[in-house]
Every structure is written in C-alpha cells, then in structure tokens.
C-alpha positions in Angstrom: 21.3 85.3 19.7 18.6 87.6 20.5 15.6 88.4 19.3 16.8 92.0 18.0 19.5 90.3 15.9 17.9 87.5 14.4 14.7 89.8 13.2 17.9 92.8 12.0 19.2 89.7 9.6 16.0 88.6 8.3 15.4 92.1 7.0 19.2 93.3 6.6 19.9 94.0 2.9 16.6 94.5 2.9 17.0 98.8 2.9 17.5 101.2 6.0 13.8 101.6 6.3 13.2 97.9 6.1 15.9 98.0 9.2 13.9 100.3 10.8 11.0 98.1 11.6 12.5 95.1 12.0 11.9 95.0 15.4 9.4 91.8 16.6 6.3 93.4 18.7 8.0 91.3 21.9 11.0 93.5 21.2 8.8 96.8 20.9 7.4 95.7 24.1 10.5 95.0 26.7 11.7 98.5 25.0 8.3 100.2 25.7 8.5 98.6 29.1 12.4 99.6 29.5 11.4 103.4 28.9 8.2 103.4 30.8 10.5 102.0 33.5 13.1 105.0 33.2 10.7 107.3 33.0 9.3 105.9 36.8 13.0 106.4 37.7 13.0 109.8 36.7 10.1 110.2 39.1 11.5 108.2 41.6 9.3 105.5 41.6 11.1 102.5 42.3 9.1 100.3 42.9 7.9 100.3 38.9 11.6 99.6 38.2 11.7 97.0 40.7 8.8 95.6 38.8 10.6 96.2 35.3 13.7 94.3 36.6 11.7 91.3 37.1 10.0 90.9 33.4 13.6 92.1 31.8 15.8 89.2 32.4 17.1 88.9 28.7 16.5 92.8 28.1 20.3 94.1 26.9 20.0 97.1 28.6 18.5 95.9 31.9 22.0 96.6 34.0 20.8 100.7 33.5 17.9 100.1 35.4 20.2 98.5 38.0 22.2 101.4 38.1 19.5 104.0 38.3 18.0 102.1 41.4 21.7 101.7 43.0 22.0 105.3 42.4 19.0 106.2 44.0 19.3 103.9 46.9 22.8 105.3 47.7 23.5 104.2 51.4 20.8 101.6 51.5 22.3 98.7 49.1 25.4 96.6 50.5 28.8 98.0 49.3 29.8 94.8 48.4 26.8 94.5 45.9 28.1 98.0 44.5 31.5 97.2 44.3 30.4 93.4 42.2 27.9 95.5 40.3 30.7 97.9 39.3 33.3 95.2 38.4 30.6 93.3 36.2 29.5 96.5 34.2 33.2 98.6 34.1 33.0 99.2 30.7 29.5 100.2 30.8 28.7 104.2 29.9 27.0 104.4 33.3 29.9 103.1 35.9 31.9 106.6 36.2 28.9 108.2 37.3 28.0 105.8 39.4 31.2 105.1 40.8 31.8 109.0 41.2 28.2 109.2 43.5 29.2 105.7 45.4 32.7 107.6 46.7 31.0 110.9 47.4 28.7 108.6 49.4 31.4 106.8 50.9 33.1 109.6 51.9 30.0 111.7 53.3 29.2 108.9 55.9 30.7 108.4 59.3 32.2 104.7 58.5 36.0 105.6 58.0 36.7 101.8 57.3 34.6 101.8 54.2 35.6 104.3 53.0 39.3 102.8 53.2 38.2 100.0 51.9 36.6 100.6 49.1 38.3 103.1 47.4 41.3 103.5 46.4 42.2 107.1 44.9 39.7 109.5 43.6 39.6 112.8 41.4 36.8 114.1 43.5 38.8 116.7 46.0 36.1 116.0 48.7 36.6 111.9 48.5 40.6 112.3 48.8 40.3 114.7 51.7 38.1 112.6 53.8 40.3 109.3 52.3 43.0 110.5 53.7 41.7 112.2 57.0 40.9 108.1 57.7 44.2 107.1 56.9 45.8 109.1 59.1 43.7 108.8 61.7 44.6 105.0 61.4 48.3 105.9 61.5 48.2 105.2 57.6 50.2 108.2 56.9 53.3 107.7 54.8 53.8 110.7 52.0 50.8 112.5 53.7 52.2 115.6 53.5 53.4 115.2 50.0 49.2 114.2 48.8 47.7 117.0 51.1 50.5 119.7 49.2 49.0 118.7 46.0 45.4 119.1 47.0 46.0 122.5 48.5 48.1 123.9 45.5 44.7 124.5 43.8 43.8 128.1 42.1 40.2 127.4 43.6 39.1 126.8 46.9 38.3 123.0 47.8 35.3 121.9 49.9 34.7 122.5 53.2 35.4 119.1 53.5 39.3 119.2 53.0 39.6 122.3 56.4 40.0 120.0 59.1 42.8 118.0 56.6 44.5 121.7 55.7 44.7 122.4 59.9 46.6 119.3 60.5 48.7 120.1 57.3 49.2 123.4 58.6 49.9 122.1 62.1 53.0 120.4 60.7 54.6 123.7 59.5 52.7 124.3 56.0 52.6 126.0 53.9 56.6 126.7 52.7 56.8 130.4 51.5 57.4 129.4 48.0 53.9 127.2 47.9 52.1 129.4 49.6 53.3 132.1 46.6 52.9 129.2 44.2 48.9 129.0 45.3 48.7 132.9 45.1 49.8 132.8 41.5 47.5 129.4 40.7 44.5 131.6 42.5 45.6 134.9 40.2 45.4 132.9 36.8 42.1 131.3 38.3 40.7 134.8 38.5 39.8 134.1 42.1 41.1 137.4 43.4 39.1 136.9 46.6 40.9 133.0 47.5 44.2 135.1 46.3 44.0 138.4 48.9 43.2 135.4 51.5 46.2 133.7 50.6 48.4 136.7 51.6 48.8 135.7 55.4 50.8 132.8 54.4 52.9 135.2 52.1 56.8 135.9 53.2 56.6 140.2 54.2 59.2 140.7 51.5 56.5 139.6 48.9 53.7 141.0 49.9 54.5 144.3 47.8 55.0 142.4 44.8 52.1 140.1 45.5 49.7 143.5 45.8 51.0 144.8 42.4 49.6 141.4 41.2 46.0 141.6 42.4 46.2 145.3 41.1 47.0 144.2 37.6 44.5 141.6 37.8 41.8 144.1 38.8 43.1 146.8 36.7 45.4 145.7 34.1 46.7 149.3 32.7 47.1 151.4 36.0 48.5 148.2 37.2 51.1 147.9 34.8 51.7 151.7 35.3 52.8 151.2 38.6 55.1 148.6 38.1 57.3 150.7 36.9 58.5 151.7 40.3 58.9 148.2 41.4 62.6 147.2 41.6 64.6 145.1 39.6 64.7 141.6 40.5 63.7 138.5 39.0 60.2 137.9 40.3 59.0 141.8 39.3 60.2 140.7 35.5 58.4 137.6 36.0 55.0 139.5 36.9 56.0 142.3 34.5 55.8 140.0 31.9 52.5 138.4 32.8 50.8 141.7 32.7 52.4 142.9 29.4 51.2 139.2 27.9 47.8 140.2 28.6 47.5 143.3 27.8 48.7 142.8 24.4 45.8 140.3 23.0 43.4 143.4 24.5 45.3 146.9 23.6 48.9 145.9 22.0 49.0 149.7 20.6 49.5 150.3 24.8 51.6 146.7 25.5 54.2 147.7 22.2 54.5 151.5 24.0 55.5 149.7 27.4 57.1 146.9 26.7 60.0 149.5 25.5 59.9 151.5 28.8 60.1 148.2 30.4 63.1 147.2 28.6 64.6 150.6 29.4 63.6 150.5 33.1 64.7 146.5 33.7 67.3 144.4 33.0 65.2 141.8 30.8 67.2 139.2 28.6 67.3 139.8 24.9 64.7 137.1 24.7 62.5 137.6 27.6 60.1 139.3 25.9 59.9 137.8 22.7 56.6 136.2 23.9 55.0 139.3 24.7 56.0 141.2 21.4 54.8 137.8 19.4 51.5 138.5 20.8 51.3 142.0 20.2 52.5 141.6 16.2 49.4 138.6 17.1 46.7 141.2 17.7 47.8 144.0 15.5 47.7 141.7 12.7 44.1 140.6 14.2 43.2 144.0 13.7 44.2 144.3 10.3 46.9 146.7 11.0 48.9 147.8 8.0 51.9 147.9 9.8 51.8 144.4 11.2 53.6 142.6 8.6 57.0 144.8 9.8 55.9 143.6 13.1 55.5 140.2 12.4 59.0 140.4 10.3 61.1 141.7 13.0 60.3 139.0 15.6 62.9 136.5 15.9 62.4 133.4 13.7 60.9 130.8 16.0 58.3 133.1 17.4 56.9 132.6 13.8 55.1 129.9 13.3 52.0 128.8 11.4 49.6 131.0 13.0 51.7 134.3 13.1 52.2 133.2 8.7 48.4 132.7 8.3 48.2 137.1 9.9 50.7 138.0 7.7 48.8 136.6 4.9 45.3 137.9 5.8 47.2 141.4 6.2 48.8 141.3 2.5 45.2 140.3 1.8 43.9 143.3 2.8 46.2 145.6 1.2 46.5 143.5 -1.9 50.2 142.8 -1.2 50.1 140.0 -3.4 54.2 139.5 -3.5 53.9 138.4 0.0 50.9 136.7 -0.1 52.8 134.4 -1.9 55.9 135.1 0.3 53.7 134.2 3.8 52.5 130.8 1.8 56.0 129.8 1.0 57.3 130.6 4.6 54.9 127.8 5.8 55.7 124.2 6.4 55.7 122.1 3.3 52.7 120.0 5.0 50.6 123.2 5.4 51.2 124.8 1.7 50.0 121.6 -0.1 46.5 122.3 1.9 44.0 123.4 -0.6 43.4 126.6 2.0 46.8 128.2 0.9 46.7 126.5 -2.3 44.0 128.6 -3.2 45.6 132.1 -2.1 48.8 131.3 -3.4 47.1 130.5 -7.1 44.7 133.9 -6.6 48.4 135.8 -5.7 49.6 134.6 -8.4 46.7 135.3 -11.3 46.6 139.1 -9.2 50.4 139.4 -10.7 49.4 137.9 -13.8 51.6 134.8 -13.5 51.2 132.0 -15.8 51.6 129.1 -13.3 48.3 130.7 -11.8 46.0 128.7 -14.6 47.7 125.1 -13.9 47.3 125.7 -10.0 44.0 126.1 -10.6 42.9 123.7 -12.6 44.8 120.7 -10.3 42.7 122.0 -7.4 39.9 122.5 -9.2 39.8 118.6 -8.9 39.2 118.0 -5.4 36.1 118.5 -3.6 36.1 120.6 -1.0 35.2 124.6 -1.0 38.5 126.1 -2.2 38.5 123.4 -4.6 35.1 124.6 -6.0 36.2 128.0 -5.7 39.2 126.9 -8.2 36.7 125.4 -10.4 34.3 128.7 -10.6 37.1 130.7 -11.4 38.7 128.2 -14.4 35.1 127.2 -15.6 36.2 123.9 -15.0 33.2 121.3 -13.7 33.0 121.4 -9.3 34.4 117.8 -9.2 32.0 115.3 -7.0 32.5 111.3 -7.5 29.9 109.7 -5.3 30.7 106.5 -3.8 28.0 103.9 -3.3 28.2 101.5 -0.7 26.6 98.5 -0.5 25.6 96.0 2.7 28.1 93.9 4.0 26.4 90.9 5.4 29.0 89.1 7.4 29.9 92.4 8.4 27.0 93.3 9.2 26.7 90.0 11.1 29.8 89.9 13.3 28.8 93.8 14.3 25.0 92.6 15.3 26.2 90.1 17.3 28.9 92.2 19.2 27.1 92.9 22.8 28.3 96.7 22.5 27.4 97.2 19.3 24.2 95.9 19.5 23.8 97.8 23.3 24.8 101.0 21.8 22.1 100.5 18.7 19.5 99.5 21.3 20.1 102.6 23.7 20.1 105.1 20.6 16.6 103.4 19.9 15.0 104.0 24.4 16.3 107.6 23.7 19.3 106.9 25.6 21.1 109.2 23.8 24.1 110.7 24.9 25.0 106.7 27.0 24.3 105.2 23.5 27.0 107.8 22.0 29.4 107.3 24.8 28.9 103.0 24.2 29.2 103.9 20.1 32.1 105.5 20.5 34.2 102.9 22.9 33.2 99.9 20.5 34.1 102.3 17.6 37.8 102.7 18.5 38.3 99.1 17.5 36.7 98.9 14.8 38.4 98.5 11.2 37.3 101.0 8.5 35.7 98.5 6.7 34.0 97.4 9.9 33.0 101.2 10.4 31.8 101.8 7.3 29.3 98.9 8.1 29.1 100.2 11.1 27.8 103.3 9.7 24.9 101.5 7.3 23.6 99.6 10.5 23.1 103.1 12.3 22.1 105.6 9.4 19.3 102.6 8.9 18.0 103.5 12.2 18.1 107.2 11.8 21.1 107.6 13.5 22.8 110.3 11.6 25.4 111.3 13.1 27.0 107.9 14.4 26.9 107.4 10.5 28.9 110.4 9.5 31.4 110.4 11.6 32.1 107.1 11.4 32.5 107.2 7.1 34.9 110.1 7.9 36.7 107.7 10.0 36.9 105.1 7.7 37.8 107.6 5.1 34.9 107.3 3.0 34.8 111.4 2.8 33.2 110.4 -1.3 30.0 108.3 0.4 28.0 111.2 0.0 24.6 109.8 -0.2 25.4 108.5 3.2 27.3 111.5 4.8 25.5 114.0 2.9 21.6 112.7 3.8 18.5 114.5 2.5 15.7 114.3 5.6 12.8 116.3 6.3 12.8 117.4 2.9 9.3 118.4 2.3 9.2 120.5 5.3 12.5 121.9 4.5 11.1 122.9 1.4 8.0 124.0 2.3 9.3 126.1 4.6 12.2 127.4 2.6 9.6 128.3 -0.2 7.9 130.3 2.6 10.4 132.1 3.7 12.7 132.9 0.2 15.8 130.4 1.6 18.3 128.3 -0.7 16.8 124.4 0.0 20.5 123.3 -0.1 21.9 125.9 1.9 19.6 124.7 4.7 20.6 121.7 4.1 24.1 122.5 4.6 23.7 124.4 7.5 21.9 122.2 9.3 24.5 119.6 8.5 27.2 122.0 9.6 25.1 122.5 12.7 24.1 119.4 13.5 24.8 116.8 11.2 21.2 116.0 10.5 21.3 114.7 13.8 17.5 116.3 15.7 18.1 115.7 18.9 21.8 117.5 19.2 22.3 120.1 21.9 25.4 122.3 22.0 27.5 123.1 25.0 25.7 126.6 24.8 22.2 124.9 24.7 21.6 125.4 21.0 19.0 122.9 20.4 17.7 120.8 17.3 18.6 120.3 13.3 19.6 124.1 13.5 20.8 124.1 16.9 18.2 127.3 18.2 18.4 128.6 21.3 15.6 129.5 23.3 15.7 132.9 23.3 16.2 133.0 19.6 13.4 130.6 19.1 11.0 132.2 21.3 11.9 136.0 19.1 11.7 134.3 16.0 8.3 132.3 17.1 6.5 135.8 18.2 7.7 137.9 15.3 6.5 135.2 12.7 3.5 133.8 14.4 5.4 130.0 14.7 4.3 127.7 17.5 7.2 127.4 20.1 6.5 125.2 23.7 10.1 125.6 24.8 13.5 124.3 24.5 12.9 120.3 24.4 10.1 121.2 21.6 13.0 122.5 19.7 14.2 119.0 19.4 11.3 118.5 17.2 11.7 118.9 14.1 8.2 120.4 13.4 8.9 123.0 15.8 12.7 123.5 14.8 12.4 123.3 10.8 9.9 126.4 10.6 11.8 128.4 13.2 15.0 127.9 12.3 14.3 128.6 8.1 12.1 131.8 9.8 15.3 132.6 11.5 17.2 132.5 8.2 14.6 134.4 6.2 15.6 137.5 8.8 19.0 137.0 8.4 18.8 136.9 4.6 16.8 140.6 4.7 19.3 142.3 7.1 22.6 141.0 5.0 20.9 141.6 1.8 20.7 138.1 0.7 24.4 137.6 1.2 24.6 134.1 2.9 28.5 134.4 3.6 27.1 137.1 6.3 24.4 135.0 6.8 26.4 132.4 8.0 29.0 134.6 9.9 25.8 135.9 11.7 24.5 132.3 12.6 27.7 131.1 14.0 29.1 134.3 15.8 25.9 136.2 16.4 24.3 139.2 14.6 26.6 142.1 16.0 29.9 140.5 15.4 28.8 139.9 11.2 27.5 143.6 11.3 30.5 144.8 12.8 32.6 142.7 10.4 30.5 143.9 7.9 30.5 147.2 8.1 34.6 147.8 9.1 35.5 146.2 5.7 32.8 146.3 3.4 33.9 146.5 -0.4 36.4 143.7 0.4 36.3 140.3 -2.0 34.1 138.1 -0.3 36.4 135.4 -0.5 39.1 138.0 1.0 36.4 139.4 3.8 35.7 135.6 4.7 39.6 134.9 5.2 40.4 137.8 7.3 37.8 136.7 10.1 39.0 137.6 13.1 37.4 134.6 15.1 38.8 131.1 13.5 35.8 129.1 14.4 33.6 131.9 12.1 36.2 131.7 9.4 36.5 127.7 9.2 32.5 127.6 10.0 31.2 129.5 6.8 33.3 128.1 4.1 32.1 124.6 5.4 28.5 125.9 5.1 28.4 126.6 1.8 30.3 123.7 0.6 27.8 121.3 2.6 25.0 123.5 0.5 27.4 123.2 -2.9 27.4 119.2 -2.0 23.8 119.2 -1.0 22.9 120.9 -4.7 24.5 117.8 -6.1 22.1 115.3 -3.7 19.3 117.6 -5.1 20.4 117.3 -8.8 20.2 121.0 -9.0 23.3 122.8 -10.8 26.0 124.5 -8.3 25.2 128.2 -8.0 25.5 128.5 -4.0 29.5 129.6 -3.9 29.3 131.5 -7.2 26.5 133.7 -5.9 27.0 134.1 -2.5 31.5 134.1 -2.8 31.9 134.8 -6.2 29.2 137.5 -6.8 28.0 136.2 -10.1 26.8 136.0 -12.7 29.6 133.1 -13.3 29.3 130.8 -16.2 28.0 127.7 -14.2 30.1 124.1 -15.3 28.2 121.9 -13.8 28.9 118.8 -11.7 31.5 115.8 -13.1 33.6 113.1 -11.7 36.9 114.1 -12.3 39.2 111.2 -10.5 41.7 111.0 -12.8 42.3 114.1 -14.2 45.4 114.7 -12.3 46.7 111.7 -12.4 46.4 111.9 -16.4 48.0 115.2 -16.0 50.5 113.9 -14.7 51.5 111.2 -16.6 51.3 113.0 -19.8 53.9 115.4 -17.9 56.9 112.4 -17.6 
C-alpha cells in the first residue's frame, strides 16, 4: 500500500479539506521532485529526469517521465525497449501519443525492416504509405492496390510522403474513371477546390463539363446554380443539382424554393428526389421566423418531419401566438419527447393562452421537478420552486477498494502534479467501470481534492442529479462577492455561469481557448482589463482565479449596462457573442422572454441560457437566499416569490388520491 493511501485513510471521513492535506511531507516531496522533473523536460534537460528516475522507484507516476525521455530520445533508445515499454504501460493516457511519434519515427528513417517489424497498421497517412512502400519492395504485396485506393480516395491531399506510393499505383493503371470522380467529389465537400481542379486530368472528357459546373457552384453557389440549368438531363447533373440546391437552401431558401420549381420543370427528378432539399428550405424559413413556414413545414411529406422540423413549427406558432398549433406541433412529437419538461411547459402555456382548464394541473405536476421549466411552472402557479437536497455521506470501504485501485489512485495523483488533461483521460477510463455507487464515492474522493469537475460529472453519472451540495459547490466566494458587489452582478448568477462555463473547474480551457472559471478569452480579457483598470499577464494568468474572478464579473457588469440588466441577454451575449444577442435583440424585441429565449436561432444559445439561470435559481438555494433570478430576469416581475420546499411526493400523492 502506499504512502498516499495509507495517510488518505487515516484522515478519510475526516472532511474534504482534511483530505486535502493528508499528504506525508515524503509524499509532497517525490511530487515536488516529479514536477520539478517535468518541468526540466519541458526544457529539455534530461539529464534532471534521468536523475528524477533514479530517486522515484516507488513514485506512481514515474512511467511519465519514462515516456517524456523515450519521446525525446526518439531514434536513440532500442525499439525493442519501446515496443516492452509500450506493452507494459498500454492502458496508460500517455501510450497513443507516444506510440503515434515512435511510427512517424519508424517510418521517417531509412530501416524498411523496422519499420515492418514493428508496426502493424496505422491511422497516420504518412506511416501506412512508407509501410507499405516496404512491403512491396519486399514482394509483400497482396491487396496493395486495394490499401493504396483507400489512401488516395481522400478529399485532402496526403503527405509528400505517400507520391512515390501514388506513381507505382498509378503505374498499374490507376485511377478507374469512377474513383478518380469519386476523389473530385471527396475534394469538393472538403472545400479543397485547388486538390479538386488538379484532380481533373484523371477525369473521363465526358465529365469534365459537369465536373466544371461543380467547382463553379462551389465558388459561386447562385450563378452556379444558374447555369445548371442548361446542363442536360441525366442522372449525374440531378445528382449535382441537388447538392447545390441543398446548400443553398440553409443560406437563401427564398432563392432554393424559386429554383427548386424551375428545376423540377427543366429535369426529370423523382417525386421524392427533392424532398431533402425542400425539408431544408421549410428548415431555414422556419429559422427565420417566417410566417409562412408552418404551410411549408405542413406540405412536406410525413417522414421528412421529424423532431427537429416539430420543434420550428412550434417556435413559429410561438411567434405569432398560434396557440392551437402550439399544442398541435407538441402532440405531433414522439411520446418520449412530449413527456420532456421543455414541451411540457409550452404545451401547459398553449393551453392557459386558450383558457383551458387542464392548463392549472399541468402546471402544478411540473412545478414539482427541478429543472428551469419546472421553476418556470412554479413562478407562474405560485407553487414553492421544488429542490430536495441529498446528502451524501463517506463510504469507507468504498472509499477503500477505490484508493487502492492503481488507476484511481494514478489519476488522483496526476490531477494533484497538474497533469491535468492525462489525469482526466486516466479518470475517465477507470470511471467507465465503475458502479454508481462506486462513482458517487468516486466523486467525494475527488471534490475533496478540489477536483470539481471529476466530481460533477461523475454524480450525474451515478444519477445523483439531487446531491447539490456536491454538484452545485460554492468556491471563491468572498471574491465572487466582492467582486460582484463591485460591479452590481447577481452572486448566484455568477455562480451559475461559471458552473455553466466551467463547472467550477479553474483550470478548464475550451476548444476556442476560453480560459478559467468564466472561460475568458484573451482578447476579451485584455479589453475588459484596460477599460476597468484590472491586472491581466496573459492567457495562462486567466487560469488564476484572482486574475479571472475580477475580469470576468467586470465583463458581466458591461454586459448588464448594454442589455439593461436583462441577464437572459446577458447570457445569450456570453455564449454567442455581443452582436448575435443585439441582433436577436433588436429583430424581436417586445416578445415574452421565455418566447424570445425559445425561438433562438442557434441551439447551443437556446439550451445554454436556460441552464444558466437555473444553475443561478439552484445556486440561490446553496446561498439560502429566496429565488428571484428566473422571475426577474424570464418572468419580468414583480412575481409573488414562494420560496424553496421539498416537494418529492407531491405527485405521487396526487396520484394516488386520483385511483
């Protein structure tokens, strides 16, 4: 057992911040030594890791170093050693990558027999082309041509590396007609007009027109489509046809509706040949909030509509109050997707609109559940916003079995060096065999060690959605509040935006390089940081949450001034940027907020802001403040406010009385 588990169970039930420093000061030092060690590898010095190796024998995480020093010795180490080292550590977060640089290494030196050797296949196009240049040239050749076909039929050019494998390919009589038009089209979707007009030579004459028209309609969508109608009539021009009228439809479907019936007049298309294309068009016109797209939507044939093409007709009746088929879109939709409390919600607010008495008792029942449409429901019945907190408590055999798990404890211990994306990569391939009540102690272990997000996703996987003291946690709450104090900001709307964001997590980074508890980007930060006189050193200080907090709640404060104070834009501005909310804003501005936020045009927005402000509805309940966040900011207020309860069995009372 080592020394990080045995100190972990003598201070286990002991609280998470007990957990925290449980670690021995021998324990603090192999990890100090472990980072300082990275650190040199970062620099290249590896010499200090060589030195680190030694005094780490028992360290859990000593096979990165390893790596890091195979992977920077590329060439230099024995293969063999590579190939053991990879078959020990398989499992490991780091053996993809290095695997990945040991082929491309393989496969950029002049030792063909290695290379054969040692690997097998490989996604990497530049390790299969030089694998199998080697087996041919050792007469190791059976279903060549077959592998080298399915390298070429790419829609982007392959290294350099693969030319002298395409020339003996090409040597045999390649490419057929039909691939080499196969590859045009692959290059055309691929937007890589240039690898398409190359492609040409290998193009039969008699396409060549057709193939032209393409790369015009790719370049120029309109006139392209224009002159298609002189093409003639025959299968492949529909085929292209098509293609074109399919995207011009999600970018002008006024223009694709107008052509798709001089089309029709002009070729011989099959009845349902372009249902697609119209499908999209009703798509976009309902996007656009058309009044006329619920005809549209009702002439297309029945299976091209499904959930999404019902959601448009709703958020159209929305807009013109068409209450009737509000109701009538709802109960077109699958049975699965009208108990959701999304539609619940609209069908009850059809139904109060046309003054129908089922309205109330729809209401009420999802006035019961906690989510934002629930609280919504409970606003408008005056009914308490139902919230039953579930405590949980330590597990210590649990707790036990999970410390002593070699994963588990690795994936803990490389959260702790600042490992953090291999630690999330090792967390989440113990986690998928886990049992819920194993990841709900799972969860405890990490959120003891600050390890937010580990701990929230894992109670939502467990189910444990009602642990809200542990999926809903309260940090950095004096700065949050000073800060929000400074600035005029809702506490719990912070809160809940940064756990939207970021769930609480401070060293998150988006795939758009938002950084931080409020995922910032730089250029926002370093606006924000000038306007408001804020201290800013970058993007890694945003992970920092002394430097994130102030900028991000300063960032908030601006955004509250331009929308007036109305967080529903607020939020719509956060997630899809300032000019998208204004232009929302100001297209349909005396909508119902609840209406405006439902008719979103981008889905991520219109998912993203209702979350929000039920995060901030949840985190007024950890603040033991009364809910006011979704009656002001949805509702408008003033709304008489009912308070928080526990309402479990409500329903089930209801419904008992009822047989």
């Amino acid at each position: 057992m080592s020394v990080l588990l045995v100190l972990w169970l003598a201070l286990l039930w002991a609280g998470p911040n007990a957990a925290q420093t449980a670690d021995s000061a021998g324990q603090q030092q192999q990890r100090a030594l472990f980072q300082s060690a990275w650190a040199a590898a970062g620099r290249g010095d590896l010499a200090a890791v060589d030195a680190a190796l030694q005094e780490l024998q028992d360290y859990p995480l000593r096979p990165y170093l390893e790596f890091e020093r195979y992977r920077q010795r590329m060439g230099l180490d024995p293969d063999v050693e590579i190939e053991r080292f990879l078959a020990r550590y398989r499992d490991w977060s780091f053996a993809n990558r290095l695997e990945r640089a040991w082929h491309r290494n393989l496969a950029r030196r002049s030792d063909a027999t290695a290379l054969i050797r040692f690997v097998e296949t490989s996604s990497q196009a530049e390790v299969q082309c030089r694998l199998l240049l080697a087996r041919n040239e050792r007469g190791q050749n059976g279903n060549m041509q077959s592998a080298v076909r399915t390298l070429w039929l790419n829609g982007r050019s392959q290294p350099r590396a693969c030319d002298p494998l395409f020339r003996w390919w090409r040597n045999q009589g390649n490419p057929g007609v039909d691939d080499a038009w196969t590859r045009f089209g692959l290059a055309i979707e691929a937007d890589e007009l240039g690898l398409a007009r190359y492609l040409r030579r290998y193009l039969d004459e008699r396409d060549l027109l057709l193939a032209n028209g393409w790369l015009q309609m790719a370049q120029r969508l309109n006139s392209g489509l224009s002159a298609a109608l002189e093409w003639p009539d025959a299968e492949r021009s529909r085929q292209l046809i098509r293609w074109g009228l399919y995207r011009l439809a999600s970018r002008d479907w006024q223009r694709a509706q107008q052509l798709i019936e001089r089309f029709e007049a002009r070729f011989d298309y099959a009845e349902q040949d372009l249902d697609a294309v119209k499908r999209r068009a009703a798509l976009f016109q309902a996007v656009d909030l058309d009044r006329d797209a619920i005809s549209a939507i009702d002439n297309l044939p029945s299976n091209q509509v499904d959930q999404q093409m019902l959601e448009w007709r709703l958020r159209v009746s929305l807009i013109q109050a068409d209450w009737p088929n509000v109701v009538s879109s709802i109960a077109a939709m699958s049975a699965e997707e009208q108990v959701r409390g999304r539609w619940r919600y609209w069908r009850a607010r059809a139904l109060a609109e046309l003054q129908r008495p089922e309205a109330g008792l729809l209401y009420a029942t999802l006035a019961t559940e906690p989510h934002f449409y629930g609280f919504l429901a409970a606003f408008r019945t005056s009914q308490p916003l139902t919230l039953c907190s579930r405590e949980l408590a330590a597990d210590g055999p649990v707790q036990l079995r999970l410390l002593r798990d070699a994963e588990f404890e690795r994936a803990l211990e490389l959260y702790g060096v600042g490992l953090r994306s291999h630690a999330r990569s090792t967390w989440q391939q113990v986690s998928r065999r886990l049992s819920n009540t194993e990841l709900i102690q799972a969860a405890l272990l990490a959120a003891g060690r600050g390890w937010y997000d580990r701990a929230i996703f894992a109670l939502g996987n467990a189910g444990a959605m009602d642990a809200y003291a542990w999926r809903f946690p309260i940090i950095e709450r004096e700065r949050v509040e000073r800060y929000a104090e400074r600035y005029q900001v809702d506490p719990a709307l912070v809160f809940g935006l940064m756990r939207a964001e970021s769930a609480m997590q401070p060293d998150a980074r988006s795939g758009a390089n938002a950084r931080g508890l409020l995922q910032l980007i730089s250029s926002t930060a370093r606006e924000v940081a000038r306007r408001q006189n804020l201290p800013y050193d970058g993007a890694a200080s945003l992970y920092n949450p002394a430097i994130n907090l102030p900028l991000g709640i300063a960032h908030l404060g601006e955004l509250q001034q331009r929308f007036g104070g109305d967080w529903t834009r607020v939020a719509a501005a956060y997630n899809a940027g300032i000019t998208a909310a204004t232009r929302w804003q100001t297209a349909r501005p005396d909508l119902p907020t609840d209406i405006w936020l439902e008719t979103l045009p981008f889905f991520e927005t219109r998912d993203y802001v209702p979350r929000v402000l039920a995060f901030a509805t949840v985190y007024e309940y950890r603040l033991q403040r009364e809910p006011r966040v979704i009656a002001d900011h949805v509702l408008g207020g003033p709304v008489e406010n009912p308070g928080f309860a526990c309402q479990k069995n409500i329903v089930a009372a209801a419904t008992a009385s009822a047989d």
